[in-house]
C-alpha positions as CSV (number, residue, x, y, z in Angstrom):
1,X,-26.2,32.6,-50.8
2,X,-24.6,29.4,-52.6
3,X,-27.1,27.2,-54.2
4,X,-25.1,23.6,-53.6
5,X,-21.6,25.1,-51.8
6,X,-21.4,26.2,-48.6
7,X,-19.9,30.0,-48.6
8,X,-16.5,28.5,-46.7
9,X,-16.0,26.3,-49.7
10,X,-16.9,29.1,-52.3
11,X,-13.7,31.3,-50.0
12,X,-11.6,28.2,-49.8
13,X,-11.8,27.9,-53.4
14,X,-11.2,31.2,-54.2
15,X,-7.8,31.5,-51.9
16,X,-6.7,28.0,-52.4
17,X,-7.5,27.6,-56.0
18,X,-8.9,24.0,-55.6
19,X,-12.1,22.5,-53.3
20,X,-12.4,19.0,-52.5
21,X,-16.1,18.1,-52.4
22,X,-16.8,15.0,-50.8
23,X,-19.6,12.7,-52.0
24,X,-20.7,14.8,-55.3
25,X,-21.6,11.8,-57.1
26,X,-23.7,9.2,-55.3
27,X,-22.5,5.9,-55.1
28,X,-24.9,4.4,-57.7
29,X,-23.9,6.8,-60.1
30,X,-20.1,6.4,-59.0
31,X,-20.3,2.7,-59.9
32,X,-22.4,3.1,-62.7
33,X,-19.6,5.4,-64.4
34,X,-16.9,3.0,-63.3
35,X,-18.7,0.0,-64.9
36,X,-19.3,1.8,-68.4
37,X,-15.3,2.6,-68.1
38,X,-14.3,-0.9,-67.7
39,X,-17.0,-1.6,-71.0
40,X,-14.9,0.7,-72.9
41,X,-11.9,-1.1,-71.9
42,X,-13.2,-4.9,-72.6
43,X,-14.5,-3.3,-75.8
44,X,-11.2,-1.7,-77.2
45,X,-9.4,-2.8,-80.2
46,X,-6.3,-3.0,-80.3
47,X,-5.7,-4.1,-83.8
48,X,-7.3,-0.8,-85.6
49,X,-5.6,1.4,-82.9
50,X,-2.2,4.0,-84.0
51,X,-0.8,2.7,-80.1
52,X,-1.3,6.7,-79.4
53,X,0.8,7.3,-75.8
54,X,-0.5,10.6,-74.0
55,X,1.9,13.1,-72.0
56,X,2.0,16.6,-70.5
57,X,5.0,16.8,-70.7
58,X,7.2,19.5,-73.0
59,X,8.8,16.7,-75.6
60,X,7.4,14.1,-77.5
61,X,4.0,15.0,-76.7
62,X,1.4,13.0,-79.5
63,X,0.3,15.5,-82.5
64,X,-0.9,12.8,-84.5
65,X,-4.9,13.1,-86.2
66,X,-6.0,10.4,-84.0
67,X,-5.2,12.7,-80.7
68,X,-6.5,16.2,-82.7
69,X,-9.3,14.7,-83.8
70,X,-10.8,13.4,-81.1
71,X,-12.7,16.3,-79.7
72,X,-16.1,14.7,-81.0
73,X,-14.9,11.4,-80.3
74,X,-14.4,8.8,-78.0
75,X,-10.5,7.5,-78.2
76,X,-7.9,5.7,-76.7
77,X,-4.6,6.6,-75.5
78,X,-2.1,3.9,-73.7
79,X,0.1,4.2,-71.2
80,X,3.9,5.4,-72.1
81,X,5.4,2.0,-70.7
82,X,2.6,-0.3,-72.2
83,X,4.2,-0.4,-75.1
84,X,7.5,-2.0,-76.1
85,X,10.3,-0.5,-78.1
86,X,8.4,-2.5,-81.0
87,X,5.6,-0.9,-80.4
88,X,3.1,-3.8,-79.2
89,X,1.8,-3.9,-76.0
90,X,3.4,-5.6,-72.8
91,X,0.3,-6.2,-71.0
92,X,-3.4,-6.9,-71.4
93,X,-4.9,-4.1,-73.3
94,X,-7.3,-3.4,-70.0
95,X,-4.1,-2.4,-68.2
96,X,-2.7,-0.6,-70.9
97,X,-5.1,2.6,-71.3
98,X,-4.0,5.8,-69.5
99,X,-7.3,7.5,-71.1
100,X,-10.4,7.7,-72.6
101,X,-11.6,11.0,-74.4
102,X,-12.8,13.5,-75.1
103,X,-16.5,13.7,-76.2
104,X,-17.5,11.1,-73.3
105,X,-19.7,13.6,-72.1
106,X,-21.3,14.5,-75.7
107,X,-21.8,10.8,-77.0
108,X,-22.3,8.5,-73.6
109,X,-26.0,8.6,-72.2
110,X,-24.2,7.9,-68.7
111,X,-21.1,10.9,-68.5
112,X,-23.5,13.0,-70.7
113,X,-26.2,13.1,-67.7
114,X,-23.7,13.8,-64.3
115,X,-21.8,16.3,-67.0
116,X,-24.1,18.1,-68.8
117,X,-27.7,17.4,-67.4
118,X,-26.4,17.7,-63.6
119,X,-28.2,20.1,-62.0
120,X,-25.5,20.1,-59.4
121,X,-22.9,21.1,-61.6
122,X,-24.5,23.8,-63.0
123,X,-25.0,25.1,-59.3
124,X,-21.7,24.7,-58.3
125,X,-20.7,26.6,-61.3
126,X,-23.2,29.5,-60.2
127,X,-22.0,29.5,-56.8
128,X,-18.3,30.1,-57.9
129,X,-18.8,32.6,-60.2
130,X,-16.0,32.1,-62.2
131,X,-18.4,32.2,-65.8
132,X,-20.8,34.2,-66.8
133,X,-21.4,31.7,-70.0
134,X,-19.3,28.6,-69.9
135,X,-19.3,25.6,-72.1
136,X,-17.8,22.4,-71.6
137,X,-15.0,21.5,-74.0
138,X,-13.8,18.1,-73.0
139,X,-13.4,14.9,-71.2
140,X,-11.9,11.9,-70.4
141,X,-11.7,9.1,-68.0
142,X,-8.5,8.8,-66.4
143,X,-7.2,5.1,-65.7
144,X,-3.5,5.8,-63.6
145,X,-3.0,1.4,-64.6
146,X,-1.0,-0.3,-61.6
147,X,2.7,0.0,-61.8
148,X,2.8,1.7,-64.7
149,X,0.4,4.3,-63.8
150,X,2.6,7.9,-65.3
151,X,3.8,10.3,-63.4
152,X,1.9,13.6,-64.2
153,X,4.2,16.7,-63.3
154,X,3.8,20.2,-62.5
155,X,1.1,22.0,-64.4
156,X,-2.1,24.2,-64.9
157,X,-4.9,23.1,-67.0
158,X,-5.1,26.7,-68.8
159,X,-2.1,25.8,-71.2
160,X,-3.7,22.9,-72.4
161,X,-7.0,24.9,-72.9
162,X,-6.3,27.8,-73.1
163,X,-8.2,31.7,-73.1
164,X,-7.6,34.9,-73.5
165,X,-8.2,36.1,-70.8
166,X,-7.2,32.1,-68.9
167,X,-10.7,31.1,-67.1
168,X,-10.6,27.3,-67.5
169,X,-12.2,24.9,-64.4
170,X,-12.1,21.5,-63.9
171,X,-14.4,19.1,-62.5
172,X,-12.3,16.1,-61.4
173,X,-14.5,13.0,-59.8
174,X,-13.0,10.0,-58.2
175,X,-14.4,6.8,-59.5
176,X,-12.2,5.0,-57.5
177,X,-10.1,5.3,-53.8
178,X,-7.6,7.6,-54.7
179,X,-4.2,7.0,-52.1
180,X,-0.7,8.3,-51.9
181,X,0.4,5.5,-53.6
182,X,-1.5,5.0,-56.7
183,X,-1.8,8.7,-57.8
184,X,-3.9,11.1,-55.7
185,X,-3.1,14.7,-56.8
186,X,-1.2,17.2,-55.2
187,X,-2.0,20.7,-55.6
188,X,0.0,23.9,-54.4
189,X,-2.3,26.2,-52.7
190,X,-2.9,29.9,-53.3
191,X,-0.6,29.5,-56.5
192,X,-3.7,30.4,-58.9
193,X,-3.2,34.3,-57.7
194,X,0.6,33.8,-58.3
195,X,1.9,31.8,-61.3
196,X,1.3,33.3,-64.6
197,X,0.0,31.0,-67.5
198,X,3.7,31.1,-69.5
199,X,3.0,29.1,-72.5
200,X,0.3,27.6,-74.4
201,X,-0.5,24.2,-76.3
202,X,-1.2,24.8,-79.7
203,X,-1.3,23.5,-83.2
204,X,1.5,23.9,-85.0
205,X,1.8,25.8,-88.5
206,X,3.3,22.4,-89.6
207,X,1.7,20.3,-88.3
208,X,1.1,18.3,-84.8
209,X,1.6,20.1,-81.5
210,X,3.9,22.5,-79.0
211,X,3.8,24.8,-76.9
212,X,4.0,28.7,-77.9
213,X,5.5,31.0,-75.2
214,X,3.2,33.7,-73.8
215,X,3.8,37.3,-72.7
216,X,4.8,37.4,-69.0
217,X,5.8,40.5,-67.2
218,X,9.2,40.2,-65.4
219,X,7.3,41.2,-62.1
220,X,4.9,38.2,-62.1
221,X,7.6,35.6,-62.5
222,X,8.9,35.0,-58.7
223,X,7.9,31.6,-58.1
224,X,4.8,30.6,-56.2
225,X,6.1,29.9,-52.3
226,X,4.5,27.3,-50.2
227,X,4.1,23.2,-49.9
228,X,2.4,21.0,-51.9
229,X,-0.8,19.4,-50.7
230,X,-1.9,15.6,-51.5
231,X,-5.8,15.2,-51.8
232,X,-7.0,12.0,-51.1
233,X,-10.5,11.0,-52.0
234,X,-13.2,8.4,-52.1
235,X,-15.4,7.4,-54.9
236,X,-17.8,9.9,-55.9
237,X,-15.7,12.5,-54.2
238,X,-15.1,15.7,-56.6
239,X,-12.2,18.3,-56.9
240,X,-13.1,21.4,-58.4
241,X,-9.8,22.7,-60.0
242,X,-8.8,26.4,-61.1
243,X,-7.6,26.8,-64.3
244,X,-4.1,28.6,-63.3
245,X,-3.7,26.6,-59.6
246,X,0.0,24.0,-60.0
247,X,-1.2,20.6,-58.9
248,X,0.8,17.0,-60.2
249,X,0.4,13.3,-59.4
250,X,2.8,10.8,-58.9
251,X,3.7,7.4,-60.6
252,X,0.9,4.6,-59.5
253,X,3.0,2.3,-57.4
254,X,0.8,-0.2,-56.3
255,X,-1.4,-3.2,-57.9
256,X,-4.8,-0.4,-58.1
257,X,-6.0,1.5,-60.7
258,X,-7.1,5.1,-60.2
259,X,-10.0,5.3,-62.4
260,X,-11.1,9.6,-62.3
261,X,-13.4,11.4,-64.7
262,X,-12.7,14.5,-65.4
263,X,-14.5,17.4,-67.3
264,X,-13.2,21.2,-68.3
265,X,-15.5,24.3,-68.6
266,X,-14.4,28.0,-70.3
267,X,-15.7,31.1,-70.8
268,X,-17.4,31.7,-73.9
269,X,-17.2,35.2,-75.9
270,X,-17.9,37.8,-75.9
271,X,-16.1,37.1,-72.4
272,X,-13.0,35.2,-73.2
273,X,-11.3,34.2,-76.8
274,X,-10.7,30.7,-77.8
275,X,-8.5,30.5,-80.7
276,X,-8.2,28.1,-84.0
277,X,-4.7,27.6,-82.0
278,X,-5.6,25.7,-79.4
279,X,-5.0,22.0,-80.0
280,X,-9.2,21.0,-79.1
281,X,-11.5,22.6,-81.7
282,X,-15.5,22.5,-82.0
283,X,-16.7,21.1,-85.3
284,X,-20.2,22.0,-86.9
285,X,-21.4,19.2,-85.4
286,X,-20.7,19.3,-82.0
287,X,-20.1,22.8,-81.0
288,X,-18.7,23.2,-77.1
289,X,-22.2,22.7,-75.0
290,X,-23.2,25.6,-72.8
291,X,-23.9,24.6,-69.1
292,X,-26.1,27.2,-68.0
293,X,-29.5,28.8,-69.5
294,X,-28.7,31.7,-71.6
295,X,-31.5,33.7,-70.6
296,X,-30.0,33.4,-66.9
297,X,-26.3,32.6,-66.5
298,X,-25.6,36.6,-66.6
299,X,-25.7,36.8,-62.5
300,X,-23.1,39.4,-62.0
């Protein structure tokens, strides 16, 4: 039997590719997290900062050292339309961040204790049995500003972290009431058993970042059928993500933020390759953290 999910969310996961999980965090905690965010905001400096926009998208995505580098880190990265064609910002630097990352849950006391010393999080990730040994690789808080909050388009999280074979998961937690209108995700169900992981985000040879095609069969390329789903959520709520499942968000529209923290797991070997390609890399002195106790995380 599940440890923290009920057995219909462990199916519901499994066939849809994504499980909403209402009230994960508890409102303390919720508020806690969402005050330390707006510290790192008040705290930012602007005037030692490379104005560093962050995209998914296929073109001018940043390759620069300040986005590679940042692994062990905890960086900045604005907002594509808070910054002018001059490249200053248009707008108080608190409304200006689309992120924070992506050693939050490495180097803060607070993320480091509902990421890596939650005992509910290492449950959940029993009762999915996705892993047999996984390690968190990253995170970031995710700010969606008002009005200018990007729109985040069709995607899977295992080409942006990838492995061979694909097994990433993400933990997505709403800090904030997250609405049609300022950004709640969407997510196509069923489409993790149906769209093949295409491409890749890598390093580049010379330099920066791209993405590098991947082997798909002809056979596995009919598109995924079906309607989109929005997910709304309260604070605290958490969506559990599949690494291959298509999910998006819209523009933020209205005067909110959508303020989300959001953490990826993988596979570790002997059970799945992670490659000096891959754009995030561990560094001697903070290797990717395993999740689980070695001496017991082999359950099936």
């Amino acid at each position: 039997m599940p440890e923290f999910l009920m057995q219909e969310q462990v199916e519901k996961f499994r066939r849809d590719g994504y499980l909403v999980v209402p009230g994960f965090l508890a409102s303390d905690e919720t508020r806690a997290l969402l005050a330390r965010c707006k510290k790192y905001l008040d705290d930012f400096s602007i005037e030692d900062h490379p104005m560093t926009k962050f995209t998914t998208g296929d073109h001018d995505h940043v390759g620069d050292d300040y986005f590679l580098d940042s692994g062990d880190k905890i960086r900045y990265f604005l907002e594509e339309d808070a910054v002018d064609k001059d490249g200053k910002l248009n707008r108080d630097k608190t409304r200006a961040v689309n992120k924070i990352g992506h050693g939050l849950h490495e180097l803060d006391p607070l993320f480091r204790q509902v990421t890596l010393e939650n005992d509910n999080v290492k449950a959940v990730i029993r009762d999915l049995k996705c892993h047999r040994d996984p390690v968190a690789l990253q995170s970031m808080v995710i700010m969606k500003q008002p009005e200018i909050g990007g729109e985040v388009g069709e995607h899977n999280d295992s080409t942006f972290l990838y492995t061979n074979p694909p097994s990433a998961l993400g933990f997505w937690i709403a800090l904030e009431k997250c609405t049609l209108h300022n950004g709640a995700l969407s997510f196509l169900p069923g489409s993790h058993l149906t769209a093949p992981i295409t491409k890749r985000f890598v390093r580049l040879p010379q330099g920066g970042t791209g993405f590098e095609a991947l082997p798909v069969s002809a056979d596995s390329m009919t598109p995924p059928k079906g309607e989109y789903v929005l997910e709304t959520c309260e604070p605290g709520d958490l969506v559990l993500i599949h690494g291959s499942v298509l999910h998006k968000s819209e523009r933020n529209v209205s005067l909110n933020t959508r303020f989300a923290y959001t953490f990826h797991v993988i596979e570790s070997p002997p059970y799945a390759e992670y490659d000096s390609k891959n754009w995030l890399q561990p560094t001697d002195a903070m290797p990717f953290s395993h999740l689980l106790d070695r001496t017991s995380c082999m359950y099936h």
